[in-house]
KOLLUM-185574 format. One record per residue: residue in one letter; x, y, z of N, C-alpha, C, O, CB in turn. Coordinates in steps of 0.05 Angstrom, whole numbers, padded with zeros to 5 digits, always signed. Glycine has a CB too. Layout:
<sites>
AXYZXYZXYZXYZXYZ;...
</sites>
This chain:
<sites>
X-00214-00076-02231-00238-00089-02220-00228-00111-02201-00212-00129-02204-00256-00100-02242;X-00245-00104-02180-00235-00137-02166-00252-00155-02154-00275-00148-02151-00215-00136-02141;X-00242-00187-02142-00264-00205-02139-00286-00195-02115-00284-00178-02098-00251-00234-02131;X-00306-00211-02122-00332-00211-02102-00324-00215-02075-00340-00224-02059-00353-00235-02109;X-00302-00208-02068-00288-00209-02037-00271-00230-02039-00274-00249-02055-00307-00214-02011;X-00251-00226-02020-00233-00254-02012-00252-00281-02013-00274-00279-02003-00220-00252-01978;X-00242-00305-02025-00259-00325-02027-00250-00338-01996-00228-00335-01986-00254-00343-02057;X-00274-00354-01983-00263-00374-01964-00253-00402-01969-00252-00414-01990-00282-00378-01948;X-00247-00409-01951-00234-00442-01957-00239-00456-01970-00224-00469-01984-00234-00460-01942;X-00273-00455-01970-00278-00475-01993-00282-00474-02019-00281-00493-02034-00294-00487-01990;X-00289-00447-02027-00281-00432-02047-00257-00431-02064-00255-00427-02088-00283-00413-02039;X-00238-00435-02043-00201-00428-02062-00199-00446-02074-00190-00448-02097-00170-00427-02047;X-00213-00472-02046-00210-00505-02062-00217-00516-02081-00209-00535-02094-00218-00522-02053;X-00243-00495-02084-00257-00505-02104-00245-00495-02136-00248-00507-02157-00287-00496-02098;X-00234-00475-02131-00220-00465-02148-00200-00477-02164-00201-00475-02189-00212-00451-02138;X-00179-00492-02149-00161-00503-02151-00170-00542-02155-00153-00559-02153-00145-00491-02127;X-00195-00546-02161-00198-00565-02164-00212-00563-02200-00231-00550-02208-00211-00575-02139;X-00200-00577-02211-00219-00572-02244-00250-00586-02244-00270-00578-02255-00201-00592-02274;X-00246-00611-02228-00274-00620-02228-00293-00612-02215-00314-00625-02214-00276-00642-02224;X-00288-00582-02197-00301-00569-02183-00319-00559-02197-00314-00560-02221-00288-00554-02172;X-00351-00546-02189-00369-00538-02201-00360-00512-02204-00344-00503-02187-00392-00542-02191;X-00372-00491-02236-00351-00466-02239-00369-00445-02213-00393-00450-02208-00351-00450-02280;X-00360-00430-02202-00359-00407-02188-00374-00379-02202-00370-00376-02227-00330-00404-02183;X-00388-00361-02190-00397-00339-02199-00392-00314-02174-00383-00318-02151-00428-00344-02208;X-00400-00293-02185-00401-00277-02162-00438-00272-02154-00453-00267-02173-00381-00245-02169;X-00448-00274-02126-00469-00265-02122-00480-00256-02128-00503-00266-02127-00471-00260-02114;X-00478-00231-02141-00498-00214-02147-00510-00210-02176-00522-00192-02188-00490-00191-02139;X-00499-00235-02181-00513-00249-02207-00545-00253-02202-00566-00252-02214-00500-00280-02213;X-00532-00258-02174-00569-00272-02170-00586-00254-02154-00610-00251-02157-00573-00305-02151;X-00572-00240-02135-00577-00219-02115-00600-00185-02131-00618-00173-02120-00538-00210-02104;X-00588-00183-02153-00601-00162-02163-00616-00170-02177-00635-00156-02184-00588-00144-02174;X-00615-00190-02185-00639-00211-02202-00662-00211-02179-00683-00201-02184-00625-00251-02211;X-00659-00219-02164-00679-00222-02145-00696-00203-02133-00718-00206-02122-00670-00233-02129;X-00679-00176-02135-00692-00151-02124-00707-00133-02146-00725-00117-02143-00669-00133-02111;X-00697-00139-02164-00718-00128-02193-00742-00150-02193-00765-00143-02191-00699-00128-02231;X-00737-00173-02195-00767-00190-02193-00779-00181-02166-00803-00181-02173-00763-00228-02193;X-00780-00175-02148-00789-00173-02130-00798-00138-02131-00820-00128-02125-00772-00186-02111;X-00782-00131-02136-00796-00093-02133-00818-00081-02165-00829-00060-02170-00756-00062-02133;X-00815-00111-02183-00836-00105-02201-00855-00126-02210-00872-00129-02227-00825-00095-02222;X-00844-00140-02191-00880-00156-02200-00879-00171-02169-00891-00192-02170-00882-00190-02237;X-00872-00168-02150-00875-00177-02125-00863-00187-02108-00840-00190-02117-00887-00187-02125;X-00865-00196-02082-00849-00218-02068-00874-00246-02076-00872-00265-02061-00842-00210-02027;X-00886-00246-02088-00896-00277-02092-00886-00288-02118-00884-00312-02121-00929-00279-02092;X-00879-00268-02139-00870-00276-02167-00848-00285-02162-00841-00307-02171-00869-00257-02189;X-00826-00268-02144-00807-00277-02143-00791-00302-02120-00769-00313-02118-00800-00257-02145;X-00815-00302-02107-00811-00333-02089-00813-00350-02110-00794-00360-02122-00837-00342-02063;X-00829-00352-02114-00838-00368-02142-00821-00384-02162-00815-00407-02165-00849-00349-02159;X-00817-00356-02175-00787-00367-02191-00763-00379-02177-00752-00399-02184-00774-00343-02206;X-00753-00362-02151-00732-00368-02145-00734-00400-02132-00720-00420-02131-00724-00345-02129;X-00761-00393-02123-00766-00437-02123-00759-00450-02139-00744-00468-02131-00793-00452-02127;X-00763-00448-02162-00768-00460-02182-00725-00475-02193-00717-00497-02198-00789-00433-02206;X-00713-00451-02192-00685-00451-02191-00676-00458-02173-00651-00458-02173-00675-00433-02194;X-00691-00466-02151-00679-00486-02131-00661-00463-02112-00643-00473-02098-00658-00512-02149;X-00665-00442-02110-00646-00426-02099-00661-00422-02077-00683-00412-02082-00638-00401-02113;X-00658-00427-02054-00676-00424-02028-00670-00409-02007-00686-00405-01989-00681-00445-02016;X-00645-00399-02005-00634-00378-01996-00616-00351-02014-00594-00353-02025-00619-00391-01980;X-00631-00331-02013-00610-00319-02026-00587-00313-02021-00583-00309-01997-00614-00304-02033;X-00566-00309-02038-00533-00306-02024-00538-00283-02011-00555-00266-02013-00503-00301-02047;X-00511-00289-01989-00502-00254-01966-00492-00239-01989-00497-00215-01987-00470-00256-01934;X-00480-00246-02007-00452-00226-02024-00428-00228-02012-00413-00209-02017-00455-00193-02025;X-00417-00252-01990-00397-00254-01975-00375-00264-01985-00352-00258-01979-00403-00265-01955;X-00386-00292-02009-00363-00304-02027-00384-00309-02050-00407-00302-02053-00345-00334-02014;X-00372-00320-02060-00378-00338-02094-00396-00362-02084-00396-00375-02064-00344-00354-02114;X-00413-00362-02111-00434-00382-02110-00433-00402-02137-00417-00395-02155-00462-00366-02107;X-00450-00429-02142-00441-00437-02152-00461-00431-02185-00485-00432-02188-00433-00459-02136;X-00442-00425-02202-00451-00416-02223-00488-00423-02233-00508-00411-02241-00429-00427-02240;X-00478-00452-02226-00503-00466-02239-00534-00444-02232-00553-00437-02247-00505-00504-02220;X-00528-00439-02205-00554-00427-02191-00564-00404-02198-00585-00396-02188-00553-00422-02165;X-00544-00387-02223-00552-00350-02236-00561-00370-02257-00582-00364-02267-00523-00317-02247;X-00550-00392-02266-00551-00404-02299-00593-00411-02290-00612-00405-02305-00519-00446-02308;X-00596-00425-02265-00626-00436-02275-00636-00415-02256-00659-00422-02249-00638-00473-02268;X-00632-00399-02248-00656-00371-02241-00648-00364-02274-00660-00380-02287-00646-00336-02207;X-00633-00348-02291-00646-00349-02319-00662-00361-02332-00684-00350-02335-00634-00351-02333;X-00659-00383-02341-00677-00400-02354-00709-00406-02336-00731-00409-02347-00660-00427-02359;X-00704-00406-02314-00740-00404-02302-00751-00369-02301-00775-00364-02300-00743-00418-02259;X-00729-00348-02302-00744-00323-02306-00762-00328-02335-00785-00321-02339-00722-00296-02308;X-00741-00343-02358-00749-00345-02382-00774-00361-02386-00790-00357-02405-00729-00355-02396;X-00777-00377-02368-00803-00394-02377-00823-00383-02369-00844-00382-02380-00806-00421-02369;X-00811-00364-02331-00836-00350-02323-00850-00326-02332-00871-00317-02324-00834-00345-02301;X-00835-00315-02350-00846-00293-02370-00815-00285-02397-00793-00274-02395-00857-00257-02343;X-00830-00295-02418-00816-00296-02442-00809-00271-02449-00791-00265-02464-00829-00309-02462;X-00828-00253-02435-00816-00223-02448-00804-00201-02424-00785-00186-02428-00844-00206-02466;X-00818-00203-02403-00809-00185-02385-00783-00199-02372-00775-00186-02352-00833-00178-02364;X-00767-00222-02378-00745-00236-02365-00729-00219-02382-00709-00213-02370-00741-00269-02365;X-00730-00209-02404-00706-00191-02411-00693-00162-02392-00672-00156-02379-00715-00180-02438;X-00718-00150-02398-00722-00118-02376-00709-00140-02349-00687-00131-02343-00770-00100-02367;X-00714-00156-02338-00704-00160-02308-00680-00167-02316-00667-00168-02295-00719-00181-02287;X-00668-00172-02331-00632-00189-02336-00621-00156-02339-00612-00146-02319-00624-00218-02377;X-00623-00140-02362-00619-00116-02370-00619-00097-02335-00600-00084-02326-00646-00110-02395;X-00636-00098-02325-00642-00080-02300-00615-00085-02278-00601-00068-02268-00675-00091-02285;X-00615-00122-02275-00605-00128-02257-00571-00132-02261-00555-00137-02243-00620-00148-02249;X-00563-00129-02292-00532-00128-02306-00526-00095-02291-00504-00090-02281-00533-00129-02352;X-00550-00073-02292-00542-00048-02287-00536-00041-02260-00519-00026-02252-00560-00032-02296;X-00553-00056-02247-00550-00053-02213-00519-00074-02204-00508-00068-02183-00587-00070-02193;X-00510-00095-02219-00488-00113-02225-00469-00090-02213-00459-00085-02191-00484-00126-02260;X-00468-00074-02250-00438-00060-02252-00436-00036-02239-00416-00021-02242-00430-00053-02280;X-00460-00029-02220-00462-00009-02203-00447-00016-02179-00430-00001-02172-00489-00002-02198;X-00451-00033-02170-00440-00047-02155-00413-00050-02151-00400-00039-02133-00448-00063-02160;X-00404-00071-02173-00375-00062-02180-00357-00045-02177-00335-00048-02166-00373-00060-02197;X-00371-00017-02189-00353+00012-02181-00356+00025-02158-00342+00043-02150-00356+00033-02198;X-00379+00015-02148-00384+00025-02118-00372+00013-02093-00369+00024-02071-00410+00023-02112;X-00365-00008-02100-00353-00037-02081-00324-00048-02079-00310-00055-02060-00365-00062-02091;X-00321-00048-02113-00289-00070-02117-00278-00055-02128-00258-00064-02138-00286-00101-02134;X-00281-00029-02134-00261-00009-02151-00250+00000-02128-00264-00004-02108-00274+00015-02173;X-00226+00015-02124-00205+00030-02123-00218+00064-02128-00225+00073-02150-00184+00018-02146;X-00220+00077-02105-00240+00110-02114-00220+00120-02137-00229+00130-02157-00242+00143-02082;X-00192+00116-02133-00177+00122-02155-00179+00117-02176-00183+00135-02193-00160+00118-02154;X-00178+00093-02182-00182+00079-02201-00202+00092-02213-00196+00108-02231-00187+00054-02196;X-00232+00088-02206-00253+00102-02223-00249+00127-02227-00259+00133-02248-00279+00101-02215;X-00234+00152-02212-00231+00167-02213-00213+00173-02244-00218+00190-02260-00226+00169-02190;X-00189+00150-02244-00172+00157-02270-00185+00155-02287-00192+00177-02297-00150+00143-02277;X-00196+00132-02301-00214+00115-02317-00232+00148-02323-00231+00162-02343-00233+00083-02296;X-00242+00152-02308-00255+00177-02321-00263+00207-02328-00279+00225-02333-00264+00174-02320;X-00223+00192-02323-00209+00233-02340-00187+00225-02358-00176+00243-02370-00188+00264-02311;X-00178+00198-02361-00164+00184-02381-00177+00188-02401-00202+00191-02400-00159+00157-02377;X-00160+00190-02429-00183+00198-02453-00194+00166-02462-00184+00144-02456-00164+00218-02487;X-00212+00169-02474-00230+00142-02474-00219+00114-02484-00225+00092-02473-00254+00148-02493;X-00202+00117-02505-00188+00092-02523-00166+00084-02500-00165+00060-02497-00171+00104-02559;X-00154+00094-02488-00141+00081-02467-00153+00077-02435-00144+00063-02417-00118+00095-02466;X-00174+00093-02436-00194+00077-02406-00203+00050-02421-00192+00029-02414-00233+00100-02393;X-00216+00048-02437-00231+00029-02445-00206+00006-02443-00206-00015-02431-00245+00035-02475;X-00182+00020-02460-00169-00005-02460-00150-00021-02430-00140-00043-02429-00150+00000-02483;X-00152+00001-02409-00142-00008-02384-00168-00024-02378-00166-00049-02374-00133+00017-02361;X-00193-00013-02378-00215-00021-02363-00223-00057-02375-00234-00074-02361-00239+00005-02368;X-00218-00060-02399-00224-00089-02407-00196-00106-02399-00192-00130-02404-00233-00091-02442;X-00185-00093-02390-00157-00114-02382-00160-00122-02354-00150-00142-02345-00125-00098-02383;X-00176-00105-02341-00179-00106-02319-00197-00125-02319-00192-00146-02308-00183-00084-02308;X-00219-00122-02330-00236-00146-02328-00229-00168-02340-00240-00187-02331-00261-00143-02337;X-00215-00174-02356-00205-00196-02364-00187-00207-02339-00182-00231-02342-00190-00191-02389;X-00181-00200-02325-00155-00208-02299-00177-00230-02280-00173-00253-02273-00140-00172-02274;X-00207-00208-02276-00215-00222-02254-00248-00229-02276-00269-00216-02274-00215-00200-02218;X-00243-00251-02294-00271-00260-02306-00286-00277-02297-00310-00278-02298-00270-00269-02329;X-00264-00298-02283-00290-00311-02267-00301-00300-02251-00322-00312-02248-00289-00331-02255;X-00300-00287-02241-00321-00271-02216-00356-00276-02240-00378-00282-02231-00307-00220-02209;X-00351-00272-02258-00373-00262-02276-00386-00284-02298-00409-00291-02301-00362-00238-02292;X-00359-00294-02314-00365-00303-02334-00364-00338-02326-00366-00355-02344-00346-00290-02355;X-00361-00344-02300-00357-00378-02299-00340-00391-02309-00316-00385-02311-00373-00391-02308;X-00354-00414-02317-00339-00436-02326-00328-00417-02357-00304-00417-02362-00362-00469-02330;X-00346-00405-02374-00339-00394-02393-00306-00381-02395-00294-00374-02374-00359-00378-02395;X-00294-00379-02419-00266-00365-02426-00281-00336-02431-00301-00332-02446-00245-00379-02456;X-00269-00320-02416-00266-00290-02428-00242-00280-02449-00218-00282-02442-00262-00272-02403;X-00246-00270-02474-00219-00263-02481-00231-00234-02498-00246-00231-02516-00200-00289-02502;X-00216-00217-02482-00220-00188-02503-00202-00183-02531-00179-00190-02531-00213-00160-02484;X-00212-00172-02547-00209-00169-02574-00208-00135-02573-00224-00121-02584-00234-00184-02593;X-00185-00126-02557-00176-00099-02562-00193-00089-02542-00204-00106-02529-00178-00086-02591;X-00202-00059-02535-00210-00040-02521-00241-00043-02517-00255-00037-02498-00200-00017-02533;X-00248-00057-02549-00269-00050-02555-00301-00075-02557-00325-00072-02560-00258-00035-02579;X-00278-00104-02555-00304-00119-02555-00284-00150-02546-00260-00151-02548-00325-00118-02592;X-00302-00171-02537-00297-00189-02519-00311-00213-02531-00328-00209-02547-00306-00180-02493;X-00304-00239-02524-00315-00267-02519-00326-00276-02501-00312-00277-02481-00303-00283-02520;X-00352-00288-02499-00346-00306-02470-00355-00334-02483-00378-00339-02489-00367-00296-02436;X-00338-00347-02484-00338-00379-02497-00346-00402-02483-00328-00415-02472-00311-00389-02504;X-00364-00408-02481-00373-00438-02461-00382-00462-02480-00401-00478-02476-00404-00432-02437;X-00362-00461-02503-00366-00482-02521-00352-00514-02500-00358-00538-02497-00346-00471-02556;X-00334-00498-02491-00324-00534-02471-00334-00534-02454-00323-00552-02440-00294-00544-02459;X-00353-00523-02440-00369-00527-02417-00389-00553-02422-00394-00572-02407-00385-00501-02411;X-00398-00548-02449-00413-00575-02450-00435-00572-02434-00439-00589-02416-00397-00599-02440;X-00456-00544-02441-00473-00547-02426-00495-00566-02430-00500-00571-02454-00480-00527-02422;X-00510-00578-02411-00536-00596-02420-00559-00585-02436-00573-00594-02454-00550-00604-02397;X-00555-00559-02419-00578-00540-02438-00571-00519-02450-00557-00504-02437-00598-00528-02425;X-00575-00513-02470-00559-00484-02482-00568-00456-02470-00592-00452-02467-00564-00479-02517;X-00547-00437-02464-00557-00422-02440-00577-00403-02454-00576-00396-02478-00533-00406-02422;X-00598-00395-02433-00619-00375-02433-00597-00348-02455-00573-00342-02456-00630-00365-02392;X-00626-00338-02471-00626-00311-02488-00614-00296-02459-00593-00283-02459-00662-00297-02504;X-00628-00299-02439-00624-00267-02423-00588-00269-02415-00571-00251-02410-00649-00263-02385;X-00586-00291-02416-00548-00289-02403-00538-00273-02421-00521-00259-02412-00525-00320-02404;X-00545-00270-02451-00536-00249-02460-00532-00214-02459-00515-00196-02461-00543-00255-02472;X-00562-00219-02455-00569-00189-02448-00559-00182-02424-00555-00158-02421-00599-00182-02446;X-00550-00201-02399-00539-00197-02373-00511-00183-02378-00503-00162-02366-00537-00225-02357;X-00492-00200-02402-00475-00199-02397-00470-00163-02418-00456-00146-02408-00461-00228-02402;X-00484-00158-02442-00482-00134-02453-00490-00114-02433-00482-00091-02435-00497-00132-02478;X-00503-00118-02417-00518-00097-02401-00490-00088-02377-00485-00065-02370-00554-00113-02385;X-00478-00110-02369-00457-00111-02340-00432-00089-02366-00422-00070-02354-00442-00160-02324;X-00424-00091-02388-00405-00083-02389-00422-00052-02405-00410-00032-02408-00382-00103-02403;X-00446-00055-02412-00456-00021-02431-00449-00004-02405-00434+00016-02408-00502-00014-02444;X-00460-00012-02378-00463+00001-02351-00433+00015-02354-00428+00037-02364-00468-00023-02322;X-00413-00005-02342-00384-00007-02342-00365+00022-02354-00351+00040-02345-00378-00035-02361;X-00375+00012-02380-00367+00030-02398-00383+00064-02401-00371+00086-02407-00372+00012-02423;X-00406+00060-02396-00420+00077-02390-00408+00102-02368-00397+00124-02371-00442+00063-02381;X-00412+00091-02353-00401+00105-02325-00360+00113-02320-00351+00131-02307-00413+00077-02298;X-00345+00092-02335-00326+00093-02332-00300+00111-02349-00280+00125-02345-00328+00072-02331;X-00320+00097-02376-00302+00114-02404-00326+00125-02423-00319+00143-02438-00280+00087-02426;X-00347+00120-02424-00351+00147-02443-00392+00139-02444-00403+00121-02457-00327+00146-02486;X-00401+00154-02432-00429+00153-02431-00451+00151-02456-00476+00150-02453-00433+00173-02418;X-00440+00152-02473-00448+00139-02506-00443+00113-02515-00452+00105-02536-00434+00152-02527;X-00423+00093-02493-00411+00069-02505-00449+00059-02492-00464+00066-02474-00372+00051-02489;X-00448+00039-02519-00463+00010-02512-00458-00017-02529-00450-00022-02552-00493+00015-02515;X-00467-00032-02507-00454-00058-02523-00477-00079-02529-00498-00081-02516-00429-00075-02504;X-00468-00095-02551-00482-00108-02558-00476-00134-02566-00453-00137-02574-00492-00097-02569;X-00495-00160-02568-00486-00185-02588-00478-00182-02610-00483-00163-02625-00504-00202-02595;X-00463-00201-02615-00455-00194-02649-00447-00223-02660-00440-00243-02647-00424-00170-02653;X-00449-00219-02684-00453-00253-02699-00425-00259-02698-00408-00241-02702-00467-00256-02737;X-00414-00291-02690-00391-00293-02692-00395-00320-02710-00387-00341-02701-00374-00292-02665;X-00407-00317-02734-00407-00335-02752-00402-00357-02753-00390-00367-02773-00400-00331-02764;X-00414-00377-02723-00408-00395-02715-00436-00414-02710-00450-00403-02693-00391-00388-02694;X-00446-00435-02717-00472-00446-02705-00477-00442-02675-00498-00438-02663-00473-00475-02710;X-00455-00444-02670-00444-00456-02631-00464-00429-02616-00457-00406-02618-00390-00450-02619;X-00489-00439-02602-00488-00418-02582-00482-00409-02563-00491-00388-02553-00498-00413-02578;X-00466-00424-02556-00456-00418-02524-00432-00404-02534-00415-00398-02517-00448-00448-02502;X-00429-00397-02559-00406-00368-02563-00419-00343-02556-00439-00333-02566-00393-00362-02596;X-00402-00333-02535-00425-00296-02539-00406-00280-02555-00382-00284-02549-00434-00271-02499;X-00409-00262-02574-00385-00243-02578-00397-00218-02580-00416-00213-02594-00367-00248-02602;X-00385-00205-02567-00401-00170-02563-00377-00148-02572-00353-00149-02572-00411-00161-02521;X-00395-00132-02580-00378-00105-02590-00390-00083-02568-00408-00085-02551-00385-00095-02630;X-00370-00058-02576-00374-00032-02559-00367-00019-02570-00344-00018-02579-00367-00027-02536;X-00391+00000-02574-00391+00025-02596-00385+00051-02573-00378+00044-02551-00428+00029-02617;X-00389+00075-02579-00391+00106-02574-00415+00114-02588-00419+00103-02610-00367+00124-02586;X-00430+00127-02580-00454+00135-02603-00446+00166-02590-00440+00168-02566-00496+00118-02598;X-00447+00183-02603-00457+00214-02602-00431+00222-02577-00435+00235-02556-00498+00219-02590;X-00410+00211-02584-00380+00218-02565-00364+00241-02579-00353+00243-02601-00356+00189-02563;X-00369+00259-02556-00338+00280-02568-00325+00270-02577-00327+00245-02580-00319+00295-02552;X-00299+00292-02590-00290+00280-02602-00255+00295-02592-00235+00290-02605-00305+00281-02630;X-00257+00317-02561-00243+00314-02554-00232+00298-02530-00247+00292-02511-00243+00328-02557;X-00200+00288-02530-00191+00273-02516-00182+00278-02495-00158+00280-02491-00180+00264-02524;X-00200+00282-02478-00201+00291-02447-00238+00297-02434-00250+00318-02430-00181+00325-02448;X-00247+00271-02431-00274+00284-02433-00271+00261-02394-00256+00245-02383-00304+00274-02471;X-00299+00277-02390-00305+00261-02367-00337+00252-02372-00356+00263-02383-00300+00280-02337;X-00334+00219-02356-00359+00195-02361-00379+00207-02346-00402+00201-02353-00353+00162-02349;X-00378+00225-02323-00400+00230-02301-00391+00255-02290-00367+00257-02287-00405+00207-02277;X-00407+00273-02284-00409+00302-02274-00393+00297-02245-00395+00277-02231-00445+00313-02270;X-00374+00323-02239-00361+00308-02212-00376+00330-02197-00376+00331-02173-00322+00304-02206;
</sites>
C-alpha cells in the first residue's frame, strides 16, 4: 500500500516536526462527502461540511490535516445519530477502493490474490502498517499478526473522545481491504480490549464461509 501521493514541502515539514498537527490522507473526507451528498443531498451536505469548518474540499493531491475527517465525524454524528454510520461504513468502502485502484502496484493486488490467504493477509497488514499514517493519524497502528490490529490515540490526548463512526470507518477501510485482496468472507470488527480508555480501537478479522483450499482467488479475473 502506498501514501496518498508524494507529500509537498509543507507536508514533509510537517512531518518531521512533532508539534506539527497529525496528517491524514484525503479521502477521509472526500468520500465522506460524496455519500452525504448522493443520499440526502448537496444541501445536507453543505451543511454539515459547514459545520466542520471544512470549506473546501481536498483535490486528493497531498495530506490534510487530521483534525478536519476527526470534526466532519462528530458533526455527521450530531447531524443524524443513525444514518452517520451507513455514511462512515459507505465511505471506508469507497476509501479502500481507492487504495487498490490508485496506490497499489497491479502486481501487487494481483499476488495478494492468488497467494493463499494466511500469508496475503499477513503481507497485506505489514503493508499497512509501513504506511499508517496516511490513515490512522496522530494514532499508533500496531498489528497483532495477520489477523487483527490497534489504533491507539490514548497519547493524543484528545479534547473530545473520538466519534462511534471513526470506528466503523476504520473496520469498514480494512473488511473492504481484506475483502477484495485476501479472501471475500473476511470481516472486521471492534473488539473489547478490556481497557476503560476509548480512544483504544482494537479490531479483529475473521473468514466467514472460506474454503478451505489454499489457493483460492478474492475476485473473479
Amino acid at each position: 500500500m502506498y501514501p496518498e501521493r508524494a507529500l509537498g514541502t509543507q507536508d514533509t515539514a510537517a512531518l518531521a516536526d512533532e508539534n506539527a498537527p497529525a496528517l491524514i490522507g484525503p479521502h477521509a473526507v472526500i468520500h465522506a462527502a460524496e455519500v452525504l451528498q448522493e443520499s440526502f443531498g448537496a444541501l445536507a451536505c453543505q451543511t454539515v461540511l459547514a459545520h466542520a469548518r471544512i470549506e473546501t474540499l481536498p483535490s486528493g493531491e497531498c495530506m490534510i490535516p487530521e483534525i478536519e475527517a476527526l470534526r466532519l465525524h462528530r458533526w455527521m454524528a450530531m447531524w443524524d445519530p443513525v444514518a452517520c454510520f451507513d455514511v462512515a461504513e459507505e465511505a471506508a468502502r469507497r476509501t479502500a477502493d481507492y487504495i487498490i485502484a490508485n496506490r497499489m502496484p497491479a502486481l501487487a493486488v494481483w499476488l495478494l490474490r492468488h497467494l493463499p490467504a494466511q500469508l496475503a493477509a499477513l503481507i497485506l497488514i505489514r503493508a499497512i502498517g509501513r504506511h499508517a499514517w496516511t490513515f490512522a493519524g496522530a494514532g499508533r497502528f500496531t498489528p497483532h499478526g495477520p489477523w487483527a490490529f490497534t489504533i491507539d490515540r490514548s497519547a493524543v490526548d484528545d479534547l473530545v473522545r473520538p466519534p462511534e463512526t471513526l470506528s466503523i470507518w476504520y473496520a469498514a477501510v480494512f473488511a473492504r481491504l481484506y475483502q477484495r485482496l485476501v479472501d471475500p468472507g473476511c470481516q472486521c470488527s471492534r473488539l473489547s480490549t478490556g481497557s476503560a480508555n476509548p480512544s483504544i480501537f482494537r479490531f479483529g478479522i475473521v473468514r466467514r464461509g472460506a474454503p478451505q483450499d489454499l489457493h483460492r482467488r478474492a475476485e473473479p479475473r
